[in-house]
C-alpha positions in Angstrom: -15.8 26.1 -1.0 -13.0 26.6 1.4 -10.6 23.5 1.8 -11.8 21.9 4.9 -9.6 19.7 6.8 -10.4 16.3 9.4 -7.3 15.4 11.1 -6.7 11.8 12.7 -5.1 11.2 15.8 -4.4 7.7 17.8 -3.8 7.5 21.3 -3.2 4.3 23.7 -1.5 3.1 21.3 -0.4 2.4 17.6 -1.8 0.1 14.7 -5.3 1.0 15.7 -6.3 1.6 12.3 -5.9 5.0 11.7 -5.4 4.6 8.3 -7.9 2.1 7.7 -10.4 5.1 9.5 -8.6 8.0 7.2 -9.8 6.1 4.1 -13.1 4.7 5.5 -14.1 8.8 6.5 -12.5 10.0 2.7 -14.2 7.0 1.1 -17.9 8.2 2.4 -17.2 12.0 1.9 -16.2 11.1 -2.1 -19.2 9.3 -2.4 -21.5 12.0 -1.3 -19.6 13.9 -3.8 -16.6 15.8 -2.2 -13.3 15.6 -4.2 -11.2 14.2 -1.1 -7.0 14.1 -0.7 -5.7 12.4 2.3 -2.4 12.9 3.7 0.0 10.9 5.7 2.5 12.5 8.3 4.9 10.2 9.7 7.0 11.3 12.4 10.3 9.3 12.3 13.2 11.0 11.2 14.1 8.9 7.8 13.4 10.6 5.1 11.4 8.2 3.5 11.0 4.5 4.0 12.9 3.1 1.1 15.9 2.1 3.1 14.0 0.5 6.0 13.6 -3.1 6.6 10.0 -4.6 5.5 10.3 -6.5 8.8 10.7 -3.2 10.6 8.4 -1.1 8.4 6.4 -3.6 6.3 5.5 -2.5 3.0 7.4 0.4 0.6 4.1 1.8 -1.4 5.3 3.7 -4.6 3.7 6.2 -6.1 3.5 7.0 -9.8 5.4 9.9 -9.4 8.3 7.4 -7.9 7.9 8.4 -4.6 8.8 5.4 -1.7 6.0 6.0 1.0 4.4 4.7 4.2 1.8 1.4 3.2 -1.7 3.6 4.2 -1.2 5.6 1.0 -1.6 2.1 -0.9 -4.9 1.6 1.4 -5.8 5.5 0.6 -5.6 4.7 -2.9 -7.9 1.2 -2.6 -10.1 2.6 -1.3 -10.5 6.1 -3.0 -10.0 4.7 -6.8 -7.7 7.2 -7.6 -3.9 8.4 -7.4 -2.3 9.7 -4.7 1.7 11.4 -4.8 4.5 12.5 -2.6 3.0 15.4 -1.5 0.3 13.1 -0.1 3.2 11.5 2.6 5.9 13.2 4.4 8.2 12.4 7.4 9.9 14.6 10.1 13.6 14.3 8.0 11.9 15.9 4.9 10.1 18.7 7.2 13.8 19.5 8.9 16.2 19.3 5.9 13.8 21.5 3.6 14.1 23.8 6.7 17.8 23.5 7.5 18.5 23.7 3.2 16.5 27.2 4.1 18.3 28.5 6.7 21.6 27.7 4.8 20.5 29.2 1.5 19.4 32.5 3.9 15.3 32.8 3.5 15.0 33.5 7.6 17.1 36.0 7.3 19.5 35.2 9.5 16.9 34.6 12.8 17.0 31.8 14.9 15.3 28.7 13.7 13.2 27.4 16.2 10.4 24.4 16.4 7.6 27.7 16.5 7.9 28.8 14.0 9.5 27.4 11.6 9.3 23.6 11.4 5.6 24.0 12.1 5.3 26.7 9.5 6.7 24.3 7.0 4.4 21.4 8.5 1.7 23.7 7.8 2.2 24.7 4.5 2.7 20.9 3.1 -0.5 20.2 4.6 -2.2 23.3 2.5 -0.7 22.2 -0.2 -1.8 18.8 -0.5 -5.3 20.0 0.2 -4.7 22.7 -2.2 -7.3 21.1 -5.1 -10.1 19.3 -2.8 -12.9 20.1 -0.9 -11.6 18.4 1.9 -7.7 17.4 2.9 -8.0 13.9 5.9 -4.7 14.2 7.5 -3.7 11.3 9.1 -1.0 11.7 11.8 1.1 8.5 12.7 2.0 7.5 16.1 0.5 7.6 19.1 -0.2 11.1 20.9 2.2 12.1 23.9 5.0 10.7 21.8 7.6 13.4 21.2 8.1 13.1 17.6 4.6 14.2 17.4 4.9 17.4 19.4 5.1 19.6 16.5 2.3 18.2 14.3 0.0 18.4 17.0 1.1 22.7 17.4 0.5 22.7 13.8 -2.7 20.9 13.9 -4.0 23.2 17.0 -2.9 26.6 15.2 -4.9 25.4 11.9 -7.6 25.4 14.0 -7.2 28.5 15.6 -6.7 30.4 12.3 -9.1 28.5 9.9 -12.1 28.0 12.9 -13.7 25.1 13.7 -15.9 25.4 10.8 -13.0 23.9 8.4 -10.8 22.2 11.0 -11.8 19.1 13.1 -10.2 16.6 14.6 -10.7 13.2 15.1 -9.3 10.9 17.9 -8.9 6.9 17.5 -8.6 5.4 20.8 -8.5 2.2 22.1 -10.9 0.5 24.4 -9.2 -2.7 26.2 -11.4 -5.8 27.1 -10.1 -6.5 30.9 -10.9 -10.7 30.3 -11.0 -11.6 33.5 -13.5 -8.5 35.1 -15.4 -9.3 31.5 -15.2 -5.3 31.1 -14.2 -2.6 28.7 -12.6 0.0 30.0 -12.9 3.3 29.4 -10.2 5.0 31.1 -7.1 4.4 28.9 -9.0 6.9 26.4 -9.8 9.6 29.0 -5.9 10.1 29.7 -5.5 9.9 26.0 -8.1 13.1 25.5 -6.6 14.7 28.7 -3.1 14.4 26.8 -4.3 16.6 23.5 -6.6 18.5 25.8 -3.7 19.9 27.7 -1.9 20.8 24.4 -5.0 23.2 23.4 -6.9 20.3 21.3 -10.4 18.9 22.0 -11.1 16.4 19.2 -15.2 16.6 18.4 -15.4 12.7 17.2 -13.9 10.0 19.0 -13.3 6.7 16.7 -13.4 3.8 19.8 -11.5 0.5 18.5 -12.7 -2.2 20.8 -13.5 -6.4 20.6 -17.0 -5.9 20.9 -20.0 -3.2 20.8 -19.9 -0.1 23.4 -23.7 -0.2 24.9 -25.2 3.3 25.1 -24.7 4.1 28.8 -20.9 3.4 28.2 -21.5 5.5 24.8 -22.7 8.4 27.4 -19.7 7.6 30.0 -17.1 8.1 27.0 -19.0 11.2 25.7 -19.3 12.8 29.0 -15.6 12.5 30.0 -14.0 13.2 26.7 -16.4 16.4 26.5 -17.8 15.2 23.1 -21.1 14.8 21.6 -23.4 11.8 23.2 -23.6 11.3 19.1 -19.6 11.7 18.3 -18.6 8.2 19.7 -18.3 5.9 17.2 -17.8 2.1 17.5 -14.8 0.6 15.6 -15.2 -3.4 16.2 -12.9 -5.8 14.7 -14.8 -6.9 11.1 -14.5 -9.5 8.6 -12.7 -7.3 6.4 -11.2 -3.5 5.8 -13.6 -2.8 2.8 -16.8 -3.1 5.3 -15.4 -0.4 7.8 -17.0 2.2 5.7 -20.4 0.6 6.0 -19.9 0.3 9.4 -19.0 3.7 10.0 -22.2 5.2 8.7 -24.3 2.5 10.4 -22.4 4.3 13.4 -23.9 7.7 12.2 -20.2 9.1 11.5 -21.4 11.7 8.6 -24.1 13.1 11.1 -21.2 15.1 13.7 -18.9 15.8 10.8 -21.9 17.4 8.5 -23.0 19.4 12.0 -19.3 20.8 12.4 -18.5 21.6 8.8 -21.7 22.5 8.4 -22.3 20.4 5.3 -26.0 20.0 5.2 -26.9 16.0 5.3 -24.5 13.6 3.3 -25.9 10.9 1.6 -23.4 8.8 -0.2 -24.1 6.1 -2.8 -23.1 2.7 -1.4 -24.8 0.3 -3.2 -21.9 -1.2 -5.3 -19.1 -0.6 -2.8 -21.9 -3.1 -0.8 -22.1 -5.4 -3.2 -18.4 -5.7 -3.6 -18.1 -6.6 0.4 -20.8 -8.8 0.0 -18.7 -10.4 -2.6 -15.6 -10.6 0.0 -17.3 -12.0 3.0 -19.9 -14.8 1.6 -18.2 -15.3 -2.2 -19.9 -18.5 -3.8 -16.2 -19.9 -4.9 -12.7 -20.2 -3.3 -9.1 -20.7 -4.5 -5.8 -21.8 -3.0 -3.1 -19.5 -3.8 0.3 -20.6 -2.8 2.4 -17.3 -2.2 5.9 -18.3 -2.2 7.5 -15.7 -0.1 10.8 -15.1 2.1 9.2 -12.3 4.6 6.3 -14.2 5.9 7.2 -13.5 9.7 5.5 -9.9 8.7 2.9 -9.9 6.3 2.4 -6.5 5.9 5.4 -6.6 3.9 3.3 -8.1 1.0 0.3 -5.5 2.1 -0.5 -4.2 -1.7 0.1 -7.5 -3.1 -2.3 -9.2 -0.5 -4.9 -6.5 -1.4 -4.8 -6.8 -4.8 -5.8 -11.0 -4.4 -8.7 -9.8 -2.6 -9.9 -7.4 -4.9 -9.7 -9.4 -7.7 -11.6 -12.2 -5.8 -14.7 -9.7 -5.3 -14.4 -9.3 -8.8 -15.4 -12.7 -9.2 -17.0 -13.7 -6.4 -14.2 -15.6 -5.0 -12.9 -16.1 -2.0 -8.9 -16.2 -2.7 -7.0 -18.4 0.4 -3.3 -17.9 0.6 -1.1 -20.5 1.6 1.9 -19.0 3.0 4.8 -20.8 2.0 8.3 -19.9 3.0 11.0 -20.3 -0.1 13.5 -21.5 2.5 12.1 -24.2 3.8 10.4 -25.1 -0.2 13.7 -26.0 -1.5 13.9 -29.2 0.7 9.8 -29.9 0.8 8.2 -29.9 -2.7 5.0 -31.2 -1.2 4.0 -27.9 0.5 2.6 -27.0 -3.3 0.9 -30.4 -4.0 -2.6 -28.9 -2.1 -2.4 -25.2 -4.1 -4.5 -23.9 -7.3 -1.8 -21.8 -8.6 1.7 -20.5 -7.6 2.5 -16.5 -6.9 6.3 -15.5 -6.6 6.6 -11.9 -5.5 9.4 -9.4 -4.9 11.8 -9.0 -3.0 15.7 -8.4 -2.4 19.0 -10.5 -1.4 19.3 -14.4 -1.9 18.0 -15.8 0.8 15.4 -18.2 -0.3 16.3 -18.1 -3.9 16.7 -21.5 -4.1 13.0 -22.0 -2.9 11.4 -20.1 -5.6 13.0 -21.8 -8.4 12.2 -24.9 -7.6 8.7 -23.1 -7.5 9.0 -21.7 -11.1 10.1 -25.1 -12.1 7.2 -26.8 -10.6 4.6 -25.2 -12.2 5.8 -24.7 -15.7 6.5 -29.0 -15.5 2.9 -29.7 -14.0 0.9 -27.0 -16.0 0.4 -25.0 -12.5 -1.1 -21.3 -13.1 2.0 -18.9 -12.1 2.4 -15.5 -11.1 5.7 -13.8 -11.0 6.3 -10.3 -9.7 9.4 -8.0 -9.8 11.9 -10.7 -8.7 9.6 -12.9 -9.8 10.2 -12.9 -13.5 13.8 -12.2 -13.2 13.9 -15.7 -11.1 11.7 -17.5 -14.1 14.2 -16.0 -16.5 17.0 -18.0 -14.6 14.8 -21.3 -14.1 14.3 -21.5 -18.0 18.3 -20.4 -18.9 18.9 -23.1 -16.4 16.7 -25.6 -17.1 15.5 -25.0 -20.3 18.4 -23.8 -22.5 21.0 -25.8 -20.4 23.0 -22.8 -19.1 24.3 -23.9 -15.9 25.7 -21.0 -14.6 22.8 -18.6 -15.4 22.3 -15.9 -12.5 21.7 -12.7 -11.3 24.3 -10.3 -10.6 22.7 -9.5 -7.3 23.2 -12.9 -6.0 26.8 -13.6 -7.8 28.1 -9.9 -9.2 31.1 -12.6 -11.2 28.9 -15.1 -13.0 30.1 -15.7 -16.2 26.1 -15.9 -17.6 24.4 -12.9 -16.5 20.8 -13.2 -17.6 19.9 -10.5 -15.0 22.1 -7.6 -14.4 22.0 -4.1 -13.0 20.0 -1.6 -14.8 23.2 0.7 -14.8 25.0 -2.3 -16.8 21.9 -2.0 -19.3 22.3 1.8 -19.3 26.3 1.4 -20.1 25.3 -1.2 -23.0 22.7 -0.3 -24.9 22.8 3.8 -24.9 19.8 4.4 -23.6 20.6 7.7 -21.4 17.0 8.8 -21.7 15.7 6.3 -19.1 14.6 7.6 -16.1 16.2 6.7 -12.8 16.3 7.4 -9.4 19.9 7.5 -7.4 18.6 5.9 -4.0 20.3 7.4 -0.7 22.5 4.3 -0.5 24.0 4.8 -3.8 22.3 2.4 -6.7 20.2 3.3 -9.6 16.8 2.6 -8.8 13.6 2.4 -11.3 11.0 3.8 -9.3 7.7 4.9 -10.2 5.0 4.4 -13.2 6.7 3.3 -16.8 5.2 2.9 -20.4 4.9 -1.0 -21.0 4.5 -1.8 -25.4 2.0 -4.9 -24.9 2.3 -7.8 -28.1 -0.8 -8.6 -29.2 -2.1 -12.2 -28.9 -0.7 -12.4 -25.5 -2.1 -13.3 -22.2 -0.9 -9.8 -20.8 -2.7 -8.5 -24.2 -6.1 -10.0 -23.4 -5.7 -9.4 -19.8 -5.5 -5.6 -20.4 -8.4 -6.1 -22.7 -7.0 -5.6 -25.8 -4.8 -2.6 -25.2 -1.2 -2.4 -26.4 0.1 0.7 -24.0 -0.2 0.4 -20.4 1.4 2.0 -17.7 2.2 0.2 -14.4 4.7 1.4 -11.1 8.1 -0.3 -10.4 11.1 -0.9 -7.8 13.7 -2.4 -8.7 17.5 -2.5 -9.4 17.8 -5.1 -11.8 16.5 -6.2 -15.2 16.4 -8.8 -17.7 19.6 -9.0 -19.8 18.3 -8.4 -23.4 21.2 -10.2 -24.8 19.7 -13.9 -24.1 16.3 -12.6 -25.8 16.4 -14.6 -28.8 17.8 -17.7 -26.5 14.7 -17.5 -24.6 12.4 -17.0 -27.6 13.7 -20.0 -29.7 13.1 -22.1 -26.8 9.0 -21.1 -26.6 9.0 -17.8 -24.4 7.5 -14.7 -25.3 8.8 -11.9 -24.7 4.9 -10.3 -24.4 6.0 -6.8 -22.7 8.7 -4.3 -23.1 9.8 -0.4 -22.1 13.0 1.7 -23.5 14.5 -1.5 -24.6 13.2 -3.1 -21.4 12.1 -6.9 -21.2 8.9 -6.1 -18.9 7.0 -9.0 -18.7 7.0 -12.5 -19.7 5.0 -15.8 -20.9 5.6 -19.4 -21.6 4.2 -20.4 -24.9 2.8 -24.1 -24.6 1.7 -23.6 -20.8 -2.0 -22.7 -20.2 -1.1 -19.5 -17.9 2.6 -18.9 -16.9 3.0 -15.0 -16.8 5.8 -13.1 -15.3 6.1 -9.0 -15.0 8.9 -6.5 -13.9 6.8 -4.3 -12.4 4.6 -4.0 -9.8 0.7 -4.4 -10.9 -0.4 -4.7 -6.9 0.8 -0.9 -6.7 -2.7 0.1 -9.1 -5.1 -2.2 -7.7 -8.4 -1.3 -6.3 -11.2 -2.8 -4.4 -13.6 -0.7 -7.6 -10.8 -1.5 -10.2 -8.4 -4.6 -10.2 -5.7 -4.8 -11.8 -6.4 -6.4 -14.9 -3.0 -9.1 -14.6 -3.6 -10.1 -11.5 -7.6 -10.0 -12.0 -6.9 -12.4 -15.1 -4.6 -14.8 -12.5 -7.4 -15.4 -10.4 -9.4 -16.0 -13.3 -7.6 -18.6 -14.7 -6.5 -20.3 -10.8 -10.4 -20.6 -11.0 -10.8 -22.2 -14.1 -7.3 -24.7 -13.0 -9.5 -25.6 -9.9 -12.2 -26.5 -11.7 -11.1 -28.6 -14.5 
């Protein structure tokens, strides 16, 4: 069949859940047996978010193609078990360099470039395109509507429709409905602007997604219908809910699939549930718990650690476990030990810059003394590579080159300086728009056998797992390290990937990123095996 599109819009306001809804619609339309892409349009005018601040943006999602993306394409990926790639996200800068490289390489033929038609000619085309292999595209359009950077995705969204029909195009509108406390009242005008706003721009969305605190009773069901000129059927109730993975459920409870089958005119969907249920089951009421303490430096904005907070849950439906963080900020861990005396296990995860180095060390060091399950990710290893030069071998001055580019004992350096070294010009890199040599993307990994990572990845000794990073393991101190008990348990091109302590009952560190391919239907097998053995900690 034809590719048939569902776009997403948000009005009110933003962080309503669009993506959360994208995902939840995708997720039932794969399990009624529709191949389903999603794609993500943001409108700001970077060209990706790989420069941005994680306290401004939150979370940089990489794809295994090595593209840096907005955080919903991890949740699109959660949630629909499969790979997504950069064709799957794009932002206003790539939409107007690709057309001003056009205009200067002379495909317009020398016309004017103008908003209509070109930028939403090439807006038009990237959606086809990631589309181009499913039976249905969700595009999911960030922002709020009646913000200006949105104009032009909304034009492209309303001449889809008029060329395609409303047989393959629909659109869907999140919209908040506020709680006025003290009348005790939801209100239902907030949304009716919002519906007037893309009404006056030539689009009437047929399914209205309503976010509120609590249920919408069926004469206000009727009000919303009525005003917003939808279906008395079409308004669907989005209430807050113990967790992401039940939305789904929740939305066909709601009846979702019965408007979207009428308009696409898909005959009735039935999709198969029953372990995605059992999984949330899993989440909400598990029959254990664990205390993980996350040592981290951006704890003012979680959503920085998104993927990495994901994957924990995942891996506690796995094993019916509910999996408590304990937030615990490096900074103020170098000075307060205690803050780890109350945890299961110990999870260091990436990050960039110094601040709060100190913190995690004395982190590492705590839980390779006590016998403490740890975790370390990215930065992570290259910070338990440090702690065991210093502490372990006796080198003093051991360091990173990102915190001290002059120390005299580099046990982590840039990857260029590993490039320079050791030959290897086959490596594939990525020059970032501010200059450095990044590793982004998915990698090879050659697994030892009789290693934790080896029986974690069930016996397998290839894997292949995303990074993002600058810096890597100096391979010069490798036979420092091993003489002293580690193993070196993981390597790529020459690389030092991942690795273990040898008389400690679960100390595993990685380079890459194992959060980046975990899903709700599939952990990731490392951090799947972490939880398992926090579990067993706990209970002996």
């Amino acid at each position: 069949m034809s590719v048939k599109y569902i776009f997403v819009t948000g009005g009110v306001l933003s962080s309503l859940g669009k993506g959360i809804t994208s995902s939840s619609i995708a997720t039932l339309l794969q399990h009624s047996g529709y191949s389903v892409s999603i794609l993500k349009i943001d409108p700001y005018i970077n060209v990706d978010p790989g420069t941005m601040s994680p306290l401004e943006h939150g979370e940089v999602f990489v794809t295994c193609d090595g593209a840096e993306t907005d955080l919903d394409i991890g949740h699109y990926e959660r949630f629909l078990n499969k790979n997504f790639y950069k064709t799957n996200n794009f932002t206003t800068g790539q939409i107007y360099m690709s057309v001003i490289e056009n205009e200067r390489k002379g495909k317009y033929l020398g016309k004017t470039i103008q908003i209509v038609p070109h930028i939403v000619d090439e807006i038009k085309s990237r959606i086809k395109l990631a589309g181009s292999e499913s039976d249905f595209l969700v595009v999911e359009l960030g922002g709020t509507v009646g913000d200006i950077e949105g104009m032009p995705y909304l034009e492209a969204m309303r001449q889809m429709k008029h060329e395609l029909g409303s047989k393959q195009v629909i659109s869907i509108h999140v919209t908040l409905i506020p709680l006025v406390r003290a009348a005790g009242e939801l209100k239902t005008k907030p949304t009716q602007h919002s519906v007037q706003e893309l009404r006056r721009i030539g689009i009437s969305p047929q399914i209205l997604v309503a976010r509120c605190e609590r249920g919408l009773d069926k004469e206000l069901k009727c009000k919303l219908a009525m005003s917003c000129d939808v279906d008395d059927d079409s308004v669907i109730v989005a209430e807050d809910t113990e967790s992401i993975y039940k939305c789904p459920l929740n939305f066909l409870e709601e009846g979702i699939l019965t408007p979207i089958a009428r308009f696409l005119e898909l005959g009735e969907l039935k999709p198969k549930m029953d372990n995605w249920d059992m999984l949330v089951k899993k989440i909400i009421a598990p029959k254990s718990q664990i205390t993980i303490g996350f040592v981290g430096k951006y704890l003012s904005l979680k959503e920085s650690y998104k993927s990495l907070i994901e994957s924990l849950i995942h891996a506690g439906a796995n094993t019916d476990t509910r999996v408590n963080i304990k937030w615990i900020d490096s900074e103020e861990l170098a000075e307060n030990l205690s803050l780890l005396h109350d945890v299961d296990s110990i999870l260091i995860p990436g990050g960039f810059g110094e601040r709060g180095i100190a913190g995690k060390l004395e982190a590492i060091k705590y839980a390779r003394i006590h016998n403490i399950p740890m975790l370390g990710i990215c930065l992570g290893m290259q910070l338990a590579l440090i702690e065991f030069a210093r502490n372990v071998l006796g080198i003093k001055e051991a360091n990173s080159t990102e915190f001290d580019p002059h120390t005299t004992e580099p046990v982590v350096y840039l990857i260029e300086d590993f490039i320079d070294t050791q030959g290897n010009k086959q490596l594939r890199t990525h020059i970032s728009p501010m200059g450095g040599t990044m590793r982004l993307g998915e990698y090879e990994c050659h697994i030892k056998k009789d290693t934790k990572l080896f029986k974690a990845y069930g016996g397998t000794s290839l894997i292949r797992e995303r990074h993002r990073h600058r810096y890597e393991a100096n391979p010069c101190y490798r036979t420092l390290f091993e003489d002293k008990g580690m193993i070196i348990s993981g390597e790529s091109d020459g690389l030092i990937e991942s690795i273990e302590l040898k008389n400690h009952p679960w100390f595993v560190a990685v380079q890459f990123h194992p959060e980046f391919t975990s899903r709700l239907q599939n952990p990731n097998p490392i951090i799947l095996d972490f939880v398992k053995h926090t579990l067993a900690h706990k209970k002996a």
